[in-house]
C-alpha positions as CSV (number, residue, x, y, z in Angstrom):
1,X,0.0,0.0,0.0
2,X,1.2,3.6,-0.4
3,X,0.8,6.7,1.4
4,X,0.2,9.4,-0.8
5,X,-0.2,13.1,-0.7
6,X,0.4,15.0,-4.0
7,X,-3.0,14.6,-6.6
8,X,-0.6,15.3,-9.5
9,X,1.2,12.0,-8.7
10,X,-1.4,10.0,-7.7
11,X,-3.4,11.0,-10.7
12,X,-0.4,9.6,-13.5
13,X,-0.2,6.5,-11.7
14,X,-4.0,5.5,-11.6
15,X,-4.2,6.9,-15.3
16,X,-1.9,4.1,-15.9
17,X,-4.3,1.8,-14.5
18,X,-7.0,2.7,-16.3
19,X,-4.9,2.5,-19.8
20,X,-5.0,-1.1,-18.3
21,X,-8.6,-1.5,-18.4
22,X,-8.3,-2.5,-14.9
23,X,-11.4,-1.0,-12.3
24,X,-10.6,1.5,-9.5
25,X,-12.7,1.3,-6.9
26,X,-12.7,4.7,-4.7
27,X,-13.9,5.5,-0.9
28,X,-14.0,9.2,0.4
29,X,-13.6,9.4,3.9
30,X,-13.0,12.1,6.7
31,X,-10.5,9.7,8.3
32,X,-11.5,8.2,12.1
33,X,-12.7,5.2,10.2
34,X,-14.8,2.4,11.9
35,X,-16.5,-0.3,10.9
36,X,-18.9,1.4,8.6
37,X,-16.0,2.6,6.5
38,X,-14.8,-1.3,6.7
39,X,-18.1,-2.0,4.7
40,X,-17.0,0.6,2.0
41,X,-13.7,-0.2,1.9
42,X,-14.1,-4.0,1.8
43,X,-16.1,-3.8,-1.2
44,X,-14.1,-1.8,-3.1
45,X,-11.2,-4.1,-2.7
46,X,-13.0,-7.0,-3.5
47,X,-15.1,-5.7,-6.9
48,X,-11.9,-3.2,-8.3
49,X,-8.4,-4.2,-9.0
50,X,-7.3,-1.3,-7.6
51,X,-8.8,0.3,-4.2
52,X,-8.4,4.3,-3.3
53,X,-9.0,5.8,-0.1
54,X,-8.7,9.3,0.5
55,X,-8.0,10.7,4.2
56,X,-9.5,14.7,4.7
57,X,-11.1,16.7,6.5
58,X,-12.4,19.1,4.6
59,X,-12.7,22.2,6.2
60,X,-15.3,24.2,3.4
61,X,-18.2,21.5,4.5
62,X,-18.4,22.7,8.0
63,X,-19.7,26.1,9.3
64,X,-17.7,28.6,11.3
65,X,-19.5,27.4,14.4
66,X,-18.9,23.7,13.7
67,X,-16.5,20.9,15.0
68,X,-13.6,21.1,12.2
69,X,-11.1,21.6,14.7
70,X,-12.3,18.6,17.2
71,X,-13.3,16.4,14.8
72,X,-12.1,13.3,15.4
73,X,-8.5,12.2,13.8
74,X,-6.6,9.2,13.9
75,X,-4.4,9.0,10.8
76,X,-2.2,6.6,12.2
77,X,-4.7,3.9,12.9
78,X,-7.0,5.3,9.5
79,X,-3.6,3.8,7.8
80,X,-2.8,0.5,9.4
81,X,-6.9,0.2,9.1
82,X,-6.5,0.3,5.0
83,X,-3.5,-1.9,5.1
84,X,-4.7,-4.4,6.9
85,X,-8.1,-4.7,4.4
86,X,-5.8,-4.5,1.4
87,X,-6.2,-0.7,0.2
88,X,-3.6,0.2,-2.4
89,X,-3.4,4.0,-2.1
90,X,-4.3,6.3,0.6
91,X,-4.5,9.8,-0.7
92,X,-3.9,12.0,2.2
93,X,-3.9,15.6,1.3
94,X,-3.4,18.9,3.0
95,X,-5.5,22.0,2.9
96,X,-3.2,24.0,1.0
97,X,-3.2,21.3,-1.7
98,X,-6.6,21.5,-2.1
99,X,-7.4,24.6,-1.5
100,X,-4.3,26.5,-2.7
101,X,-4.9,30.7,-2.3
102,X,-6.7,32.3,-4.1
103,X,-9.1,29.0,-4.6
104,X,-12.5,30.6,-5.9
105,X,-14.6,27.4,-8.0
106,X,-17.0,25.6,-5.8
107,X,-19.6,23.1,-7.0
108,X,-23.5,23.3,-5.6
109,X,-26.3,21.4,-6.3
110,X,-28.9,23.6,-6.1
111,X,-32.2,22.6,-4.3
112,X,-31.5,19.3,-2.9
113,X,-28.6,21.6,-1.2
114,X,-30.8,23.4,1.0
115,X,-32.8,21.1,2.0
116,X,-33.1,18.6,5.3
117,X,-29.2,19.0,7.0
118,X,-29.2,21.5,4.4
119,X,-31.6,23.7,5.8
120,X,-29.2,23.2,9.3
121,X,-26.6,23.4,8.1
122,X,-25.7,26.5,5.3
123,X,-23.1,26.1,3.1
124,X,-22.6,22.3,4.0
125,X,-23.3,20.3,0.7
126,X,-21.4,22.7,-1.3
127,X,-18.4,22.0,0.7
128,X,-19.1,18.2,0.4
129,X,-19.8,18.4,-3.8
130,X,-17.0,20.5,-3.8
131,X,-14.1,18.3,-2.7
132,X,-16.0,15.2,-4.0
133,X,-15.6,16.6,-7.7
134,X,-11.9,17.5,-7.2
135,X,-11.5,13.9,-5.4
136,X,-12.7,12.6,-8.6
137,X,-11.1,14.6,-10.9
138,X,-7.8,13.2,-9.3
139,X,-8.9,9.4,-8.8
140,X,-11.1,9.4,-12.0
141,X,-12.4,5.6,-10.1
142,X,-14.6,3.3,-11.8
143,X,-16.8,3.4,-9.3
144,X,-17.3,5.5,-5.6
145,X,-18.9,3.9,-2.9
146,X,-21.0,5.7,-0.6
147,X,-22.6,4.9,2.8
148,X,-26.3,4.8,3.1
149,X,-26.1,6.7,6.5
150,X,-25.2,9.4,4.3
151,X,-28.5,9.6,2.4
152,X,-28.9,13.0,1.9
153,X,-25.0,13.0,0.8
154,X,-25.4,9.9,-1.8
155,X,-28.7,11.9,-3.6
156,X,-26.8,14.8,-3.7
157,X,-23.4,12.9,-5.5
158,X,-25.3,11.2,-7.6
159,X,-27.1,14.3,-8.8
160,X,-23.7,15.9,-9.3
161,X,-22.7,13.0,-11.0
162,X,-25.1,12.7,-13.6
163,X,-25.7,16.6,-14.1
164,X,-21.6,17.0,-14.5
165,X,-20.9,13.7,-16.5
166,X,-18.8,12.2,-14.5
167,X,-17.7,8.4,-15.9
168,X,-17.8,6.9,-12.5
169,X,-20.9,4.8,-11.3
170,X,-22.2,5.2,-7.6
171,X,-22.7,2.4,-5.2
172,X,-25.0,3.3,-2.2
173,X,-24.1,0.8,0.8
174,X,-26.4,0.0,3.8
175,X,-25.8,1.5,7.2
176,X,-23.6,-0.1,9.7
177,X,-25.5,-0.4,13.3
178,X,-24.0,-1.3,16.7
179,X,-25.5,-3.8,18.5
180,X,-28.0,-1.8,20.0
181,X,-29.0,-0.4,16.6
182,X,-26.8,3.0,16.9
183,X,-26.0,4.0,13.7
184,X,-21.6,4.6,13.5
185,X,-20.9,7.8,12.9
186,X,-17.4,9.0,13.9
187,X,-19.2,11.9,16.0
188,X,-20.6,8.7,18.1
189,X,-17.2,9.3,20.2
190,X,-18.5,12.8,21.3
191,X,-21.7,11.2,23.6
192,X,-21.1,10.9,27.5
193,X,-22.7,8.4,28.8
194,X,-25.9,8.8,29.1
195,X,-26.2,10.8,25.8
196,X,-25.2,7.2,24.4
197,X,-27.7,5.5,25.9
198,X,-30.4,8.1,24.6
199,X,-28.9,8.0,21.5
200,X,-30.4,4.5,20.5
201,X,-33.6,6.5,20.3
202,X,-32.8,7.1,16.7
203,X,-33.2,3.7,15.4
204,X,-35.7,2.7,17.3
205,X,-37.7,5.6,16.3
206,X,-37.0,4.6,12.5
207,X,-38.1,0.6,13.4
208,X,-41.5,2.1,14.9
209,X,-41.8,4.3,12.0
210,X,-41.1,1.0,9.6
211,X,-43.6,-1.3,12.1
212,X,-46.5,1.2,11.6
213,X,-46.4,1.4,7.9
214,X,-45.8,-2.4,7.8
215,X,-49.0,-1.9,9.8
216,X,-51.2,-0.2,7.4
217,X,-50.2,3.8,8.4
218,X,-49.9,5.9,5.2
219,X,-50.4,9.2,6.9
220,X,-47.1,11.0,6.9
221,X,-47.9,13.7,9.0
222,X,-49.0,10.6,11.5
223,X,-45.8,8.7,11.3
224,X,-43.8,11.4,12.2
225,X,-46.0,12.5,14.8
226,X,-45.5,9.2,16.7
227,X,-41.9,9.5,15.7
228,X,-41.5,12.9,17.6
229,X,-43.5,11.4,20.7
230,X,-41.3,8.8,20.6
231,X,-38.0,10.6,20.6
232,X,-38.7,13.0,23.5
233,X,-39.4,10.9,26.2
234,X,-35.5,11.0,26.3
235,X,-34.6,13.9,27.9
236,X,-31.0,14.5,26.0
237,X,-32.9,14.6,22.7
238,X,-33.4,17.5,20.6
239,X,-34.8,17.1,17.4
240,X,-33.5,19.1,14.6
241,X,-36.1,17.5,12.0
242,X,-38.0,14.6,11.4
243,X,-38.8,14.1,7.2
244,X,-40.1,11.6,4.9
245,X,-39.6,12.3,1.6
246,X,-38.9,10.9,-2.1
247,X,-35.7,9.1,-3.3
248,X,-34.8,11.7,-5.2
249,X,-35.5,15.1,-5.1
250,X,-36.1,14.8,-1.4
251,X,-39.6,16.3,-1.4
252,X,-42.0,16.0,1.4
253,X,-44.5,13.2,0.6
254,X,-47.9,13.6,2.7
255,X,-49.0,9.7,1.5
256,X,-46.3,6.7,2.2
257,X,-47.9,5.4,-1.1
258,X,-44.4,5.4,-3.3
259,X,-40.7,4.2,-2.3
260,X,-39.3,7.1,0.2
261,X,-36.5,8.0,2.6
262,X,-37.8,8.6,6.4
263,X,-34.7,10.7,7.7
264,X,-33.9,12.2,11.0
265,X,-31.4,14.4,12.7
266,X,-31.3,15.0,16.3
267,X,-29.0,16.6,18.9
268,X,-27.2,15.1,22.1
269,X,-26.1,17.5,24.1
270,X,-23.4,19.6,21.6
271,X,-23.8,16.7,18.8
272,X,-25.9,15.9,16.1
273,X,-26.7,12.5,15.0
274,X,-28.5,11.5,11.3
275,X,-30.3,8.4,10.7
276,X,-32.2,7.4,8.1
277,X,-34.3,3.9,6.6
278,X,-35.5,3.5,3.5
279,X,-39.0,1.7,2.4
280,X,-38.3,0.5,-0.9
281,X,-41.4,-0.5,-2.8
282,X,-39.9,-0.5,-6.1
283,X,-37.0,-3.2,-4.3
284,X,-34.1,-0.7,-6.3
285,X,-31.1,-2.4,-6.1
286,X,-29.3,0.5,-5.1
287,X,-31.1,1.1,-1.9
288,X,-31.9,-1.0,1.1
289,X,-34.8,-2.0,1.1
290,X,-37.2,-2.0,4.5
């Protein structure tokens, strides 16, 4: 595996592997990987003949009162972590490569942007389309893999995608849960104690959400109604928003009567969790289905 840091080198040498015909499989990552990454990363060594992971944290996706100072890094371990699952490169660049001075271009999908953690948080999917264009500009991969936890991210990439013709195809993979259902997140590590225990409140919320349309509910309004009643019996929740909405453009959808995306972010103490499930009707390959 190699350790590598300049996106003028590391594009040359994976230009050469595509003059090969062989597959590069790509995961984006933050760093302070955990097992959801594994999922990611494991399947991108085992479908490509080459696998790319890139290590940033990309400071334009998080606002000025945000945690891009303490969020979580652990480079270190993030490296033996893709050695031991077989990676081949690690690009780890540094702000100033990416964003030299005088950097201006940024890339924004408008509407789905400002919508859901959108809405919270100005500014962030900009950030995040941003540095995912550049990333593949520099990897060119066969094929990104995304994690489902993510949802609002994946729609948006694949929207950029398609509306920038990229030649790369996206693979959405299903959420990682602890044991207890908690989604991983790297933030997870920012919960005290009890915060963690309230925190399980998320997928629980989501499996009552699933139970009552598996029960006959439709209603949307009704669903997350009982969601909301559900979550705030924990006293360290506070919900940000509650949503279900379409696959695609993330619209609000009154009737659970088409495949949709129930989503929900809430806040423990100082940090904010996402979850999300998805009740697939149409059984889309790309999507977990309920």
């Amino acid at each position: 595996m190699k350790v590598i840091h300049n996106p003028q080198k590391l594009n040359i040498i994976l230009k050469e592997t595509s003059r090969q015909k062989k597959s590069i499989g790509f995961v984006p990552t933050m760093g302070a990987l955990h097992l959801g990454h594994l999922s990611l990363i494991k399947m991108a060594v085992k479908e490509n003949n080459t696998a790319v992971v890139s290590i940033f944290v990309n400071p334009t996706q998080f606002g000025p009162k945000e945690d891009f100072k303490k969020y979580p890094r652990s480079l270190k371990k993030d490296i033996a972590f893709c050695r031991t699952l077989g990676v081949d490169f690690v690009f780890l660049p540094d702000n100033k490569i990416m964003y030299p001075h005088g950097y201006s271009t940024f890339v924004n999908v408008e509407g789905l942007s400002s919508l859901l953690c959108g809405a919270s948080r100005p500014g962030h999917f900009r950030g995040v389309t941003t540095i995912v264009a550049k990333l593949l500009n520099i990897v060119a991969p066969s094929v990104i893999y995304l994690g489902q936890k993510d949802a609002q991210q994946a729609i948006i990439i694949k929207r950029m995608v398609a509306d920038l013709n990229f030649p790369v195809r996206v693979k959405i993979i299903p959420i990682v849960r602890q044991e207890d259902g908690l989604a991983l997140s790297s933030r997870n590590i920012y919960l005290n104690k009890e915060q963690r225990a309230d925190a399980v409140v998320l997928s629980k919320s989501l499996s009552l959400a699933r139970s009552l349309f598996k029960g006959g509910a439709r209603d949307s309004s009704r669903v997350i109604d009982r969601m909301r009643q559900f979550i705030n019996k924990k006293k360290q929740a506070r919900i940000d928003y509650i949503s279900i909405v379409d696959l695609e453009k993330l619209r609000a959808i009154k009737k659970i009567d088409q495949s949709c995306l129930i989503v929900l972010a809430v806040k423990f103490g100082n940090t904010r969790l996402i979850d999300n499930i998805i009740i697939n009707t149409l059984r889309n390959k790309n999507y977990a289905a309920v």
